[in-house]
matplotlib code that plots the C-alpha trace (Angstrom):
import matplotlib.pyplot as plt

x = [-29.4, -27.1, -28.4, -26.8, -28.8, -32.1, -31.8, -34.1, -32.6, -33.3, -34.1, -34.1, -34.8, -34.3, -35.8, -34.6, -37.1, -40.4, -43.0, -44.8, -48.0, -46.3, -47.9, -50.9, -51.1, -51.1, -54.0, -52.9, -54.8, -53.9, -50.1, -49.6, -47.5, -48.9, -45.7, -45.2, -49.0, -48.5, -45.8, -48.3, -50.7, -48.4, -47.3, -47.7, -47.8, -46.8, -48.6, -46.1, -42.8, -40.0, -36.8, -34.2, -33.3, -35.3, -32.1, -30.0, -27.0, -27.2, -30.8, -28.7, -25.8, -28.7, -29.9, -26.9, -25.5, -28.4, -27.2, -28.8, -26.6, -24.9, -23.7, -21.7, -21.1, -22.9, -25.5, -25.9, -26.3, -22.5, -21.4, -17.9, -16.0, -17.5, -14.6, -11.1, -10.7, -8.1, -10.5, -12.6, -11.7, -9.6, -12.8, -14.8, -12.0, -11.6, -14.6, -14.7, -12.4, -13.5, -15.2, -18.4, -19.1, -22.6, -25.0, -24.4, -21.1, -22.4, -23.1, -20.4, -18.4, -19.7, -19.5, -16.0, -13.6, -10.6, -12.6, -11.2, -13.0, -13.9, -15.8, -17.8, -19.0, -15.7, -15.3, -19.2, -20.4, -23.6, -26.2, -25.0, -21.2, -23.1, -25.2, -22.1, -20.2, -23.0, -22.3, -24.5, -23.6, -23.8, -24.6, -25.1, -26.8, -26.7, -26.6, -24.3, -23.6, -21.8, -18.7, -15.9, -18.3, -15.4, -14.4, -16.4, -17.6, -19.9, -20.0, -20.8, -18.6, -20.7, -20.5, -22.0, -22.4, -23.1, -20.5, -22.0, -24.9, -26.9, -26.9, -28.6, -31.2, -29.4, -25.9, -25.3, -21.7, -21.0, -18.3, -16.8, -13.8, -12.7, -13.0, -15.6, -17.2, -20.2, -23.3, -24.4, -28.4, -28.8, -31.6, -30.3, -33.2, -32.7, -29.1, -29.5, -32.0, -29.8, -27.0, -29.9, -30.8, -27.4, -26.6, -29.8, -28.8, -25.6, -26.5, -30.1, -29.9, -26.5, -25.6, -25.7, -28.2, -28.2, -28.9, -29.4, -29.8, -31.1, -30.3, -32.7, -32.2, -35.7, -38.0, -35.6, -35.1, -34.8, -38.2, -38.1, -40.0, -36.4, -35.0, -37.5, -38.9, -41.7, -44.2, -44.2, -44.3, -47.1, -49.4, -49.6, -50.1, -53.9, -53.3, -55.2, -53.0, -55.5, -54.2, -51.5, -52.6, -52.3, -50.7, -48.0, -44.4, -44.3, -43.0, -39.4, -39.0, -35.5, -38.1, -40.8, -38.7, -37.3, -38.8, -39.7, -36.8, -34.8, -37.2, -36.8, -32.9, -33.2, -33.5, -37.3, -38.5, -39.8, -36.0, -33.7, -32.1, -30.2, -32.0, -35.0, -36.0, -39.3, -41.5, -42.8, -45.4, -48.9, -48.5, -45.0, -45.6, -48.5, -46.4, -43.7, -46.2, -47.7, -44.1, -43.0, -45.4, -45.6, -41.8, -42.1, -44.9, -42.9, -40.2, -41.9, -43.9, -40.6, -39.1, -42.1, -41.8, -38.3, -39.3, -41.7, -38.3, -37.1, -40.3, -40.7, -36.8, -37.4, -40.5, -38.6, -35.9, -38.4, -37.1, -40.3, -40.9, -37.7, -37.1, -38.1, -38.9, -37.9, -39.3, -38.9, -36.7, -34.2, -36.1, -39.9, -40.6, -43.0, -44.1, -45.9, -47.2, -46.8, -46.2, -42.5, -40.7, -38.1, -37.9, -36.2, -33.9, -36.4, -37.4, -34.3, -35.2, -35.1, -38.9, -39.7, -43.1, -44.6, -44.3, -40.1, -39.9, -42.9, -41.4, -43.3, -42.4, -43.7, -42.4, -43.1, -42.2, -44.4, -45.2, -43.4, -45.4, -49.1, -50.3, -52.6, -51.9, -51.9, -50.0, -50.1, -47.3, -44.6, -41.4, -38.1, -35.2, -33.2, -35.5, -34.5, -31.0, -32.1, -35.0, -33.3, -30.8, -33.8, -35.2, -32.1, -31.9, -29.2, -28.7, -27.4, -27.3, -27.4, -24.8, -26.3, -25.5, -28.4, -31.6, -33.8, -35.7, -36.4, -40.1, -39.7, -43.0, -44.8, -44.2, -44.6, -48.2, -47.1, -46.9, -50.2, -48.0, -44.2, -43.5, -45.2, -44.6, -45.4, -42.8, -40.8, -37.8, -35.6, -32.6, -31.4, -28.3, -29.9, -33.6, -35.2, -38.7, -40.5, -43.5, -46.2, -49.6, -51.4, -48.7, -45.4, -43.2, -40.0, -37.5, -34.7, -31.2, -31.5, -32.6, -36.1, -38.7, -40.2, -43.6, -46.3, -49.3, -52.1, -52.1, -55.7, -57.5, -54.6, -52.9, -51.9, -50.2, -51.3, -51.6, -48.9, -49.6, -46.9, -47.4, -50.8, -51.3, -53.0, -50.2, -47.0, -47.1, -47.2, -44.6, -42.5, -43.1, -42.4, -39.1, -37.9, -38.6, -36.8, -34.1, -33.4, -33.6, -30.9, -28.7, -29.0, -27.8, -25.5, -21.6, -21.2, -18.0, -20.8, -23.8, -25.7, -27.1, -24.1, -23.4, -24.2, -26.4, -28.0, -29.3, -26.6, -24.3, -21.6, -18.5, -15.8, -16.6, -13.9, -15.6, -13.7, -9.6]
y = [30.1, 32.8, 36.7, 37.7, 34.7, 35.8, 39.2, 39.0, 38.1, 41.2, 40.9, 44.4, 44.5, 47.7, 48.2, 50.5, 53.8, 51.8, 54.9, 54.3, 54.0, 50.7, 47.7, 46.0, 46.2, 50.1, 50.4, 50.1, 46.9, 46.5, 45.8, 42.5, 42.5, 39.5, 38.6, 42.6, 42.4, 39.4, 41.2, 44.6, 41.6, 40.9, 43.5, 47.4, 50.1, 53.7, 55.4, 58.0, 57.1, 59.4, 59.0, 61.5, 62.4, 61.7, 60.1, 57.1, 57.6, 60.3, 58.1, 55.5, 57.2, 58.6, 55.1, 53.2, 56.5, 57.9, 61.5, 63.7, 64.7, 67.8, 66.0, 62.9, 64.6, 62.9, 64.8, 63.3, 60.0, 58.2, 58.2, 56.9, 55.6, 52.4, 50.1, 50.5, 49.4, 46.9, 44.9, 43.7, 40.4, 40.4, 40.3, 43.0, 45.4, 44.3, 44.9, 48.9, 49.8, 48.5, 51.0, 49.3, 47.3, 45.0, 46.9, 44.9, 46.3, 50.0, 51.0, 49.6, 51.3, 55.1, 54.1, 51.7, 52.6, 54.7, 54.6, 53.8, 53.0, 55.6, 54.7, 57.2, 56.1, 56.2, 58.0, 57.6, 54.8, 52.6, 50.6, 47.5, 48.5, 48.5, 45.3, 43.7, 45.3, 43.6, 40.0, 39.7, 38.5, 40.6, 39.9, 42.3, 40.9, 43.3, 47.2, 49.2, 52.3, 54.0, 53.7, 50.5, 47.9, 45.1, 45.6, 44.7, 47.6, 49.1, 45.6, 43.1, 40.2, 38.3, 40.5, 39.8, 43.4, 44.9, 46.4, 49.8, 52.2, 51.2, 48.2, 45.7, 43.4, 41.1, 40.5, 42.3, 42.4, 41.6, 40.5, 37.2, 35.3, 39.2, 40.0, 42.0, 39.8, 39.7, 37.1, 36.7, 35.9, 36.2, 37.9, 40.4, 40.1, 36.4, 36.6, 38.9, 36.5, 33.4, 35.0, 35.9, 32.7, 30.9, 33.4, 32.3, 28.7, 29.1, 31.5, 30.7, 28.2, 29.4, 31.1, 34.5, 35.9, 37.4, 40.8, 40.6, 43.6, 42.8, 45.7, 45.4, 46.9, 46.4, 48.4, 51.1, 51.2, 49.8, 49.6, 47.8, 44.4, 42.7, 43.7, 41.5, 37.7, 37.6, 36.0, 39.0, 41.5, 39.2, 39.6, 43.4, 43.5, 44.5, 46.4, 49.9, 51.5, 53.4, 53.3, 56.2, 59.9, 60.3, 63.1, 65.5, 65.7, 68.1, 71.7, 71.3, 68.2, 68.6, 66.4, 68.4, 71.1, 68.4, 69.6, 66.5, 66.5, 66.1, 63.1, 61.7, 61.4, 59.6, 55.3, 54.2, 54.5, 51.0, 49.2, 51.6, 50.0, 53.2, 56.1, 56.1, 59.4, 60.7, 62.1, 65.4, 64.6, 62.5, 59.4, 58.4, 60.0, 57.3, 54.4, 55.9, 55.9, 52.2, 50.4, 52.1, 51.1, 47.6, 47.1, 49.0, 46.9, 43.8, 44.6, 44.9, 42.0, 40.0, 41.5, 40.1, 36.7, 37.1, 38.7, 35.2, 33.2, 34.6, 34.6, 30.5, 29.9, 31.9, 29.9, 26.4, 26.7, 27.7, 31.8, 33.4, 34.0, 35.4, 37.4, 41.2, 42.4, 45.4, 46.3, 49.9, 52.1, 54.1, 56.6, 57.2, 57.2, 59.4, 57.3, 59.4, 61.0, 64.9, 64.1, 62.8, 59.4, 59.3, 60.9, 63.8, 64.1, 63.6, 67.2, 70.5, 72.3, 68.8, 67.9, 67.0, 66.1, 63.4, 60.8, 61.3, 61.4, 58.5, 55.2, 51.8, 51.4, 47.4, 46.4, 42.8, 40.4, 38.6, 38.8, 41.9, 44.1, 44.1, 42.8, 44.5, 47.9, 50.8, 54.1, 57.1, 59.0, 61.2, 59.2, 59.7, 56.9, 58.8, 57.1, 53.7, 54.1, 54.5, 52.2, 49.3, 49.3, 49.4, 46.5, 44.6, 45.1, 47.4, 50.5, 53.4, 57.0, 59.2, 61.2, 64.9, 65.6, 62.8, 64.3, 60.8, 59.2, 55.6, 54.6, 51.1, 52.3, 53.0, 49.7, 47.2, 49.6, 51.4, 54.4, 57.1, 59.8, 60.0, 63.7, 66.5, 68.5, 65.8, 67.3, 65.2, 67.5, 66.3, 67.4, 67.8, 69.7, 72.7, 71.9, 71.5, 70.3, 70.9, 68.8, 68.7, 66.3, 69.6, 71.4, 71.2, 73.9, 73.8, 76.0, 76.0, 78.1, 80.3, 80.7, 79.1, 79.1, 77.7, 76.1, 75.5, 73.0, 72.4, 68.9, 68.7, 70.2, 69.4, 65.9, 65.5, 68.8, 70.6, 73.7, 76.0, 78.6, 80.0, 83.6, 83.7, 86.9, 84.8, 82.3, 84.6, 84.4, 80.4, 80.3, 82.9, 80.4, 77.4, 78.9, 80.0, 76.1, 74.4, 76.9, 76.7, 72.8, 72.5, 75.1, 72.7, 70.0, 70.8, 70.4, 73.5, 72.2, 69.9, 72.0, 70.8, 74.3, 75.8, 72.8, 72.5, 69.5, 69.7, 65.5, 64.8, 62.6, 63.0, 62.6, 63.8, 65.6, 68.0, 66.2, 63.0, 62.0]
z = [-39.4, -39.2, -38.9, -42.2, -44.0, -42.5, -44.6, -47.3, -50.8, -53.1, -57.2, -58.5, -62.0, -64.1, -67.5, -70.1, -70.9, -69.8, -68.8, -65.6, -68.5, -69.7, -68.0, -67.9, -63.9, -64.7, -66.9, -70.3, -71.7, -74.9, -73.4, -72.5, -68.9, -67.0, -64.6, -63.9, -63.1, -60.6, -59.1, -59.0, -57.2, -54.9, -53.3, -54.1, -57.2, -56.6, -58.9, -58.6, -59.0, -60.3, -62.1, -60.7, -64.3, -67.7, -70.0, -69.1, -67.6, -64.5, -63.7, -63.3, -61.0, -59.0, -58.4, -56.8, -55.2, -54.0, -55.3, -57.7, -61.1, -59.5, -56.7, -58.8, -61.8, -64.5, -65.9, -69.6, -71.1, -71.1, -75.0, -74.0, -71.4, -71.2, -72.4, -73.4, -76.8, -76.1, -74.1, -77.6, -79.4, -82.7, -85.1, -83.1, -83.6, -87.0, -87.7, -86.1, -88.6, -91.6, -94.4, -94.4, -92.2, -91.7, -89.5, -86.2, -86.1, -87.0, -83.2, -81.5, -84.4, -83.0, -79.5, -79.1, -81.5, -80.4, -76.4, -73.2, -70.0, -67.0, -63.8, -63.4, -60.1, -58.7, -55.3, -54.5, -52.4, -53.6, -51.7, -54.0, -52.2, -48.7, -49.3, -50.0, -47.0, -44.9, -46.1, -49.5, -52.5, -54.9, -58.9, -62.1, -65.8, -68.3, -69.2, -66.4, -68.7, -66.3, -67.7, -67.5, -68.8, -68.2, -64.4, -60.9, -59.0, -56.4, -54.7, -57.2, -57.6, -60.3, -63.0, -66.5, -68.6, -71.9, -73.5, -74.1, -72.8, -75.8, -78.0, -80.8, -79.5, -81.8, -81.5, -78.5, -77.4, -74.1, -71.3, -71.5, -70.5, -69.8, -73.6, -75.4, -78.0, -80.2, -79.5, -83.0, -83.2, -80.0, -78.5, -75.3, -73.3, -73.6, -72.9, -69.8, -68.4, -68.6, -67.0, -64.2, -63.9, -63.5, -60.5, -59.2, -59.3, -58.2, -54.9, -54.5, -51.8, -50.3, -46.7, -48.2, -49.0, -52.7, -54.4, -58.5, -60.2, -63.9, -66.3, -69.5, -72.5, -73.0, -74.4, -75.4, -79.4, -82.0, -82.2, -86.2, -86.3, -87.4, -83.7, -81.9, -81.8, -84.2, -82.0, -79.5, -83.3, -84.2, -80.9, -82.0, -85.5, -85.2, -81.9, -82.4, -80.3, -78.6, -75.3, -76.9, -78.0, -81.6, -82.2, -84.7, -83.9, -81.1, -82.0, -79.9, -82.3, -85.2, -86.8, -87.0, -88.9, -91.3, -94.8, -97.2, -99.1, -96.1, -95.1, -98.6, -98.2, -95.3, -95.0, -94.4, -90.6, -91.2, -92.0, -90.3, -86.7, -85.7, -84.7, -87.3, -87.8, -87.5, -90.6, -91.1, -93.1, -91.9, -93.9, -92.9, -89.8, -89.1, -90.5, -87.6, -85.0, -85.5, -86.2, -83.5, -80.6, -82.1, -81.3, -77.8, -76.8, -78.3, -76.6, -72.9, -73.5, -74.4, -71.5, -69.3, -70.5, -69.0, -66.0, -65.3, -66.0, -63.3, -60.9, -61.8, -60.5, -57.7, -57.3, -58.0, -55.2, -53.1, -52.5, -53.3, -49.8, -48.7, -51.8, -52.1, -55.6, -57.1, -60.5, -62.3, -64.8, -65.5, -66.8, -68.3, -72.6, -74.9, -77.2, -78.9, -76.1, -76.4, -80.0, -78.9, -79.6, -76.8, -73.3, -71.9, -74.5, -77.4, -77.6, -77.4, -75.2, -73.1, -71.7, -68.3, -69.1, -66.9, -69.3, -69.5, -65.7, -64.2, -64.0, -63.1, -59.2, -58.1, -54.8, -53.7, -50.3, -48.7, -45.4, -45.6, -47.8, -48.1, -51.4, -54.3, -52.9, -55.0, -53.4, -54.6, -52.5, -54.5, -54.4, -56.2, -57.4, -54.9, -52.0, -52.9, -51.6, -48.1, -48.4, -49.4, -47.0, -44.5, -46.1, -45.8, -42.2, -42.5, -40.1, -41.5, -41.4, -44.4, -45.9, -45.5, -49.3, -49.7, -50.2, -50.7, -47.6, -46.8, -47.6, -45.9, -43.9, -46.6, -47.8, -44.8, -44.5, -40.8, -42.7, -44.0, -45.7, -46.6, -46.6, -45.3, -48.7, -51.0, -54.0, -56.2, -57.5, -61.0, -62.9, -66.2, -66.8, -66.9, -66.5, -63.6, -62.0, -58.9, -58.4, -56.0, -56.5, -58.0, -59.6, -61.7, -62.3, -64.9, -64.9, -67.3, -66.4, -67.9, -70.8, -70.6, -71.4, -68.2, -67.5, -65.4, -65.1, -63.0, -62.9, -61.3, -64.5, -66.9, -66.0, -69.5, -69.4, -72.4, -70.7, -70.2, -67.3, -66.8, -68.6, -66.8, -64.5, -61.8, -61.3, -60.8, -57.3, -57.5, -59.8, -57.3, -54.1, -56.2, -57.5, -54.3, -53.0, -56.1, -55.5, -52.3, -52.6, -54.9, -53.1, -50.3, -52.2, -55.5, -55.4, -57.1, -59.0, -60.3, -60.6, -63.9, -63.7, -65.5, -67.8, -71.6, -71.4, -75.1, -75.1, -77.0, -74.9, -72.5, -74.2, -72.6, -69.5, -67.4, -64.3, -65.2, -65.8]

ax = plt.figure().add_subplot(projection="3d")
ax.plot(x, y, z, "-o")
ax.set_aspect("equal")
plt.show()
């Protein structure tokens, strides 16, 4: 067997705003997650694990390139620039134009029409670039939003994406035969996994070994029973959702300004697909809350199923062993946590609670990495960079503009603590978090307001310190850390610091021609 074969094959699996709180395996037992458990089983659960930013798009960047938002430019989620218009069939195009057209169409409508595609990535190498560099084969099913949906990059020569950032879970429109084109009645967890699985059969048992990235959707929304497979609405119908606070829209919420007549001109939470909004009032507000979580917790549970697909193949040609596992998210999701439906961006100012930034983090490879470990060392999406690489077999010397570590010896248990200052630092355009196991500071550039919580008395964070007498000279020496962090590391022709990142999308930034 040749060396490059004996590199473990690598199946890193992404989900779509899934909180760290959003699996079985993690304590939540009215959610049904049994194949993300048996992964959890396995091999080993950070218990904190942190997106690099709390909305789609620069999470993603900050992934593959191992840079925070400041460095490679993108600091909101990608509205455009995803495909060129030209690159959608005749009847999809149609369709964008038309006055009124069905509902399917009504997203792609916002997001494709008049567009043309932009890799953002461009100019910035990624660990996918390097795997494939070092003799892998590299594959990609499903959500990329990071611009030019239609064209190989960063490595992968099996390429099988969704058209947009967001999408339908029915009738999503995706890549084939080099045209855009809409899957009508098709589920896109369903279609994302069968894609999945024919790259497994085709490169499971070759001389390369493999790396498969699967993009979910899942669970971001449409949360509305008519987006999902009934039998996964069905297990949930008498779910209490007790597992999730109960609580009003949160203060920072447009909706909880909207005044009833404003809720009364708007479709039912219950029927609408496209951003349903929330109600201001208790009764609707409770019908919100409970449609809501059922289609969240159908939608994980969905994606689960699919996640098993995928462990039984592996399983079947016999890769189990030689595979590593890589499960998490882009980014974490309030669902109704904090009184929020969404994540960073579901509040203005933008929230960097814990529930926006915690993603699920379940590492597996046997042999490898010890199994049924729970680890509760601060680590960032801007580790895994590094640490796969190291996995892989891979030398390599980081880029000093690269702030993330490799925990590899964490993993393979050689390894007590991973850094001496155990802080996990995020960005938002202009929001920014230090965080240490006691303590999380925000600080917002520049108009505020900023916050602080002890995370010891107040894990839920409830509890905002940071007027208190007591704690200015805390909030000075944490300050003076975040600062001096991100001076190390921000392009300043990038810095997010000084961008107007309002939630709403990323349109057409000056960063990009």
């Amino acid at each position: 067997m040749n060396e490059t074969k004996k590199r473990p094959n690598i199946l890193f699996i992404l989900t779509d705003d899934q909180g760290a709180w959003a699996m079985g395996c993690a304590g939540n037992h009215e959610l049904k997650t049994p194949n993300l458990d048996r992964i959890a089983e396995n091999g080993m659960r950070f218990e904190n694990f942190f997106c690099v930013s709390p909305v789609c798009s620069p999470a993603r960047a900050s992934i593959y390139t191992g840079k925070i938002p400041s460095q490679h430019g993108v600091h909101d989620w990608l509205a455009k620039g995803h495909v060129s218009e030209s690159q959608l069939d005749d009847v999809l195009r149609g369709m964008l134009y038309k006055k009124d057209p069905p509902y399917e169409y009504l997203w792609p409508r916002q997001q494709l029409r008049g567009d043309h595609a932009i890799q953002y990535l461009k100019g910035h190498e990624t660990f996918s670039q390097v795997l494939a560099e070092h003799g892998y084969v590299c594959g990609l099913s499903g959500k990329w939003h990071m611009g030019d949906s239609a064209t190989p990059q960063a490595g992968f020569s099996d390429w099988h994406t969704e058209a947009m950032g967001g999408d339908n879970y029915y009738h999503p429109i995706v890549l084939e035969d080099g045209k855009m084109t809409m899957k009508h009645g098709v589920y896109v967890t369903d279609y994302i996994t069968d894609n999945a699985m024919s790259f497994l059969r085709r490169h499971g048992g070759g001389d390369q070994p493999f790396f498969l990235a699967v993009h979910y959707t899942a669970p971001h929304s449409p949360w509305a029973a008519e987006c999902h497979p009934k039998k996964y609405i069905d297990m949930y119908n008498d779910c209490p959702f007790d597992t999730i606070p109960n609580l009003p829209p949160h203060p920072w919420c447009a909706e909880a300004k909207q005044s009833r007549a404003q809720w009364d001109s708007l479709p039912h939470p219950g029927v609408r697909f496209i951003h349903a909004k929330y109600a201001p009032i208790e009764e609707e507000w409770q019908q919100y809350r409970r449609e809501s979580l059922r289609g969240y917790f159908a939608a994980v549970t969905a994606m689960d199923a699919a996640v098993g697909r995928l462990l039984e193949e592996l399983d079947r040609q016999g890769l189990s062993e030689d595979t590593l596992i890589v499960f998490t998210s882009d980014n974490g999701s309030n669902m109704g946590h904090h009184g929020i439906f969404g994540k960073g961006n579901g509040t203005y100012p933008q929230n960097m609670y814990d529930t926006s930034v915690k993603v699920p983090g379940l590492f597996a490879y046997p042999g490898h990495i010890p199994s049924g470990v729970v680890n509760r060392e601060m680590v960032s999406h801007y580790d895994l960079y590094p640490t796969l690489l190291e996995l892989a077999g891979i030398r390599f010397t980081p880029c000093p503009d690269m702030p993330g570590k490799s925990f590899a010896g964490i993993l393979r248990g050689k390894e007590d603590h991973f850094r001496d200052e155990v802080v996990v630092y995020d960005e938002y355009g202009p929001v920014r978090m230090i965080r240490t196991q006691e303590w999380k500071y925000v600080c917002r550039y520049p108009q505020g307001p900023d916050e602080l919580y002890d995370l010891v008395h107040d894990p839920e964070e409830m509890h905002n310190l940071v007027n208190q007498p007591q704690h200015q000279e805390r909030i000075k020496q944490m300050r003076q850390q975040l600062d001096g962090w991100f001076a190390r590391y921000v392009n300043p022709e990038l810095d997010g610091s000084k961008e107007d990142v309002r939630g709403k999308g990323q349109i057409d930034s000056h960063h990009f021609a």
